[in-house]
N, C-alpha and C positions, 0 to 999 in steps of 0.2 A: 504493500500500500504506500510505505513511505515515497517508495522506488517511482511510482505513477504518478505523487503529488512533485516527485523532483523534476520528473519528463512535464508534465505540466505546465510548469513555473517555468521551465527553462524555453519549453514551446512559447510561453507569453513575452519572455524576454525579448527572445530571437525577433517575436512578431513589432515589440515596440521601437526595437533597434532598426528592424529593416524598414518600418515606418519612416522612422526619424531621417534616416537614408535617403528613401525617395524621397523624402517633405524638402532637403537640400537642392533645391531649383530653382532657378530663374529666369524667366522666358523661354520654359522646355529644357533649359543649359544645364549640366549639373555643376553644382561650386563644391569647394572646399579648402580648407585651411591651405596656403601654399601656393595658390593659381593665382596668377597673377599676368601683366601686360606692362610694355614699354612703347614711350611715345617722343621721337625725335621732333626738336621742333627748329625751327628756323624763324629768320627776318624777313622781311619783303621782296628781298635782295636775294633768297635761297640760299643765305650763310648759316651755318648751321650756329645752331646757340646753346643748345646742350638738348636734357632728354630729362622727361618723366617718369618715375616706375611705380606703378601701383602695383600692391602685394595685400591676397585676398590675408588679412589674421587669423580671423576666425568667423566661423559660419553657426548661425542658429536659426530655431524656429520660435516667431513670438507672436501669437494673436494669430496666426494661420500664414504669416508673412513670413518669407527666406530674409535673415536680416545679417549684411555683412558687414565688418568692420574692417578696412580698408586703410594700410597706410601707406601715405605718398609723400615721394622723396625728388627733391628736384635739383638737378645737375647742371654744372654750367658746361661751357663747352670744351673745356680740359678735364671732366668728367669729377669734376670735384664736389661733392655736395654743396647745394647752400640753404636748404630746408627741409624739416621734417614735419607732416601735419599726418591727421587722422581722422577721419570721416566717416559717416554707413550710411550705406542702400539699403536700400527692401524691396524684394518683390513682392505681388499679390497678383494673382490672377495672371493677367497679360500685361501688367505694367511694372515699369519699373522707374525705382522715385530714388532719387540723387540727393543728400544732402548736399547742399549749394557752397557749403565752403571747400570744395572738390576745386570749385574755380579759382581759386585763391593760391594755388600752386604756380598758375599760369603769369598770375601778377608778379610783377618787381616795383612792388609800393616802397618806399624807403621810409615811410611812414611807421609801418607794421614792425620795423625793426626793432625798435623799444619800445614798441605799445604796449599797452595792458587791454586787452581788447574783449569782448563779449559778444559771440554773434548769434541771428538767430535766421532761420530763413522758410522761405516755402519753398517748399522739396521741387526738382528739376523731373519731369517727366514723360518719360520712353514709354514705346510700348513694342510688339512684337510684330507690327504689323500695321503698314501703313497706306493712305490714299494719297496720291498726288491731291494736291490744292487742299486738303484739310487743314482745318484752324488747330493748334495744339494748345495749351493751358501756360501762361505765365509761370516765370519763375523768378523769387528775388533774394536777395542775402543782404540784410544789415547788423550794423556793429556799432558799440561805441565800448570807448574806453578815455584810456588818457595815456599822454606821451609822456618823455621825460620833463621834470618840471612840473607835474602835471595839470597840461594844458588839456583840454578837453578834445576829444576827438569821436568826427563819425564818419560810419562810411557805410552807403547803398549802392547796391548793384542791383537792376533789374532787367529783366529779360521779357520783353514784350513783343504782340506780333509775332509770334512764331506759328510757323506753318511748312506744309510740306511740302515743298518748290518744284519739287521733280527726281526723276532717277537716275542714275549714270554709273557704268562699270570702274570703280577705283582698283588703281594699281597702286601698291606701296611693297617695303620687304616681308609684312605678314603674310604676303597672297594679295590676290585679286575678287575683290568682292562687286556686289548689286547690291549698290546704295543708295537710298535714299538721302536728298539733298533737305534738310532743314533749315529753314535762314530765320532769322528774329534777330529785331533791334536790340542795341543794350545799350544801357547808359548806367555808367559807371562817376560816381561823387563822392570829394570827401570835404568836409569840414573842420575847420581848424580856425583859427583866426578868420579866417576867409574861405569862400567858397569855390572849390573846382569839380566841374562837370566837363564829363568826356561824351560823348557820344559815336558807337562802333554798329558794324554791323557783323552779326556771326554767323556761320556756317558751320554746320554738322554731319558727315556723313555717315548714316546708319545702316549698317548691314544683318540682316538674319543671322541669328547661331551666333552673334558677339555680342557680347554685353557694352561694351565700348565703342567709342566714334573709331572708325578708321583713318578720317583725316578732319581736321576742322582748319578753319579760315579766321581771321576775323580783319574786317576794312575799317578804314573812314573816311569819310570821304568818297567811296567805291577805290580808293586806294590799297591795295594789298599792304598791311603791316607786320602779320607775320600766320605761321602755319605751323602747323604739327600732322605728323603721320605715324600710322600704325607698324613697329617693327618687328615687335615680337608679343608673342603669347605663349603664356607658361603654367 
């Protein structure tokens, strides 16, 4: 009897464990601790300027959501670090939602250097599947804090107007994918003594089976200012 109650329990184990297993997805993908991607990026000019690496930490299930926690590390162009931050996703269903200070890698604020900052944002949102000319949902990140001295400081970013522009086959060194083209405004402010506002426009390219852009853009002006492409997955 003992021997049946232990095949039992152990039956129940197995069945919560391979649960938990499959419940690790997102967008059909499966994740786990240690997968991760890298992301060369360059100037307007195609000089190269260093490279981003996001590494998956650790993967859970909360509230029926895949939820990863993600750190990203950003390199100059003699591949020396000069930041380390930490961010999480969530999937749910067919979308998938970005904590917004993901984009905060890609900045060179000189601001953020000695801040003391606190951010908070509304999640950035993918999905597994998309229409040419559909409207997509905003997305924003704000913060304040104080600098050295401490002077007061804020800073907004918002992403508006996004939609999905069109298709197109991208080639980088991860492979060659069918991507969908995303554009949306952004405008980017920070606060200090005085006020500076940027105004960009970005571009996304989104491929099936990636969780990640495989190249993105961003202008101003319609002027190309800089780029990143997809070079490896791991």
């Amino acid at each position: 009897m003992m021997k049946k109650y232990a095949l039992i329990s152990l039956l129940l184990i197995t069945v919560v464990i391979s649960t938990r297993i499959q419940a690790q997805k997102c967008l059909g993908i499966s994740v786990k601790s240690g997968m991760g991607y890298e992301m060369a990026t360059y100037n307007g000019k195609d000089k190269l300027t260093g490279k981003i690496l996001y590494n998956i930490k650790e993967v859970n299930t909360e509230n029926g959501a895949t939820v990863m926690s993600i750190e990203m590390q950003s390199f100059d162009a003699k591949d020396k670090l000069q930041t380390t931050n930490a961010y999480k996703c969530s999937c749910k269903g067919n979308e998938l939602m970005v904590d917004m200070t993901s984009m905060l890698a890609g900045q060179e604020n000189p601001l953020f250097k000695d801040a003391q900052m606190t951010f908070s944002s509304t999640d950035l949102i993918y999905s597994d599947s998309y229409t040419v000319g559909a409207a997509l949902k905003d997305a924003s990140l704000k913060g304040q804090g104080t600098m050295g001295g401490g002077m007061n400081l804020t800073y907004e970013m918002l992403m508006s107007n996004r939609k999905v522009a069109g298709q197109e086959t991208i080639t980088t060194p991860a492979g060659t994918f069918n991507a969908f083209k995303i554009t949306s405004d952004m405008k980017v402010s920070t606060k200090t003594i005085m006020n500076i506002s940027f105004d960009f426009q970005a571009v996304s390219f989104r491929a099936p089976n990636v969780l990640w852009d495989v190249r993105s853009e961003t202008y101003r002006k319609d002027k190309l200012m800089a780029y990143s492409i997809l070079t490896k997955i791991f």
